[in-house]
C-alpha positions in Angstrom: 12.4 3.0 48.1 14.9 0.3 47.4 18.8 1.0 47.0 18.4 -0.1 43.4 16.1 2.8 42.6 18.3 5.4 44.5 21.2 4.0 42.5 19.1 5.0 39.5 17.9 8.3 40.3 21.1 9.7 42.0 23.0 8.6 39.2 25.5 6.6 41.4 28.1 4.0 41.1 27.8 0.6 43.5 31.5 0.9 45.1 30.2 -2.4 47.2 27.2 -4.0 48.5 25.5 -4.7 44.9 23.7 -7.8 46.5 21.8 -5.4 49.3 20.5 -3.4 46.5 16.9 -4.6 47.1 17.1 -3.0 50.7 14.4 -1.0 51.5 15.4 2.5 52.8 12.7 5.0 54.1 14.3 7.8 55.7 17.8 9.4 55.0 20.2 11.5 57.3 22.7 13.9 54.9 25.4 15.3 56.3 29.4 15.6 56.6 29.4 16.1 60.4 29.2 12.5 61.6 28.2 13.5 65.4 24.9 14.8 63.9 24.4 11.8 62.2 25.1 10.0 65.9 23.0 11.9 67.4 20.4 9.3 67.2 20.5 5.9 65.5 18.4 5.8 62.3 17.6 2.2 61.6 17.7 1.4 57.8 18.1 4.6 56.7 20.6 5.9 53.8 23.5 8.4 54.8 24.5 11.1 52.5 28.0 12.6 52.9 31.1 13.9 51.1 32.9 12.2 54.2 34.7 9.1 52.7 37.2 8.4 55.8 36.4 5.0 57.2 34.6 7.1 60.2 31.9 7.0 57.4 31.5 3.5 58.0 32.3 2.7 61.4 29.4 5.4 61.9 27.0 3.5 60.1 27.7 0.4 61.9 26.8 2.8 65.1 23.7 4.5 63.6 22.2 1.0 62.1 22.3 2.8 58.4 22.0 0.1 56.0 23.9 2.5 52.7 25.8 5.5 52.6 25.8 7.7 49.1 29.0 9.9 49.0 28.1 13.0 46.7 29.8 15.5 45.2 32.2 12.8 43.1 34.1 11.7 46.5 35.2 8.3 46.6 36.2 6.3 50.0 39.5 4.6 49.7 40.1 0.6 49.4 40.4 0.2 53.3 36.5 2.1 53.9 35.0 -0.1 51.1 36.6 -3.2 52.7 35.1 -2.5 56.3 32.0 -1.6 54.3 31.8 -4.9 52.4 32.8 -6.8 55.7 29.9 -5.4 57.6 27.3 -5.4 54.7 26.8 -1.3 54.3 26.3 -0.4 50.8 28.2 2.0 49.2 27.1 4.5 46.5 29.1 7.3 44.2 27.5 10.1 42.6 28.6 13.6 41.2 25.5 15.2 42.6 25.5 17.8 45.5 24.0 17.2 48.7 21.4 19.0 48.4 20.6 17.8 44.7 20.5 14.7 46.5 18.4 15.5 49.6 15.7 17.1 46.8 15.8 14.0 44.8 14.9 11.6 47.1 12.4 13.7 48.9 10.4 13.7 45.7 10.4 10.2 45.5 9.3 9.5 48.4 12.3 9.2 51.4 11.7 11.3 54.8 14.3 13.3 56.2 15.3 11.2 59.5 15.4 13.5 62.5 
């Protein structure tokens, strides 16, 4: 599924990264607990979190994930969406819930990465 079409059905705001929205993404890792999402690197795949420190990014970077959707109406502050600009990470808004989320984009489609 492309970014542009999660943008669409999560409802989200592009914070940054509005060029990579024709990135495919297959698989997504949710969670505000960035060690599980280290636990093992999930090439291409979209991160889901109410965590909008810049650990969001720099965790990213670490885990290859291409976009990061921050739920629940969090918003990273200027500094996160600068590092996330600089490294080319998408970054999404959305009022949705996690879990909302996670139920979306299983329906259309996206595997839970494990």
């Amino acid at each position: 599924m492309r970014l542009d079409a999660i943008r669409d059905v999560l409802q989200c705001e592009v914070l940054t990264g509005a060029d990579l929205l024709g990135t495919d993404v297959d698989t997504a890792v949710a969670s505000d607990a960035m060690s599980a999402v280290l636990a093992a690197p999930h090439p291409q795949a979209l991160m889901i979190t109410g965590l909008t420190n810049i650990h969001s990014v720099r965790t990213a970077l670490i885990a290859y994930i291409s976009a990061i959707v921050y739920v629940r109406g969090a918003r990273p502050d200027e500094a996160t969406i600068r590092l996330a600009r600089e490294k080319k990470i998408a970054l999404l808004a959305t009022a949705l819930g996690m879990f909302d989320c996670c139920g979306i984009l299983h329906r259309h489609g996206i595997k839970g990465a494990t």
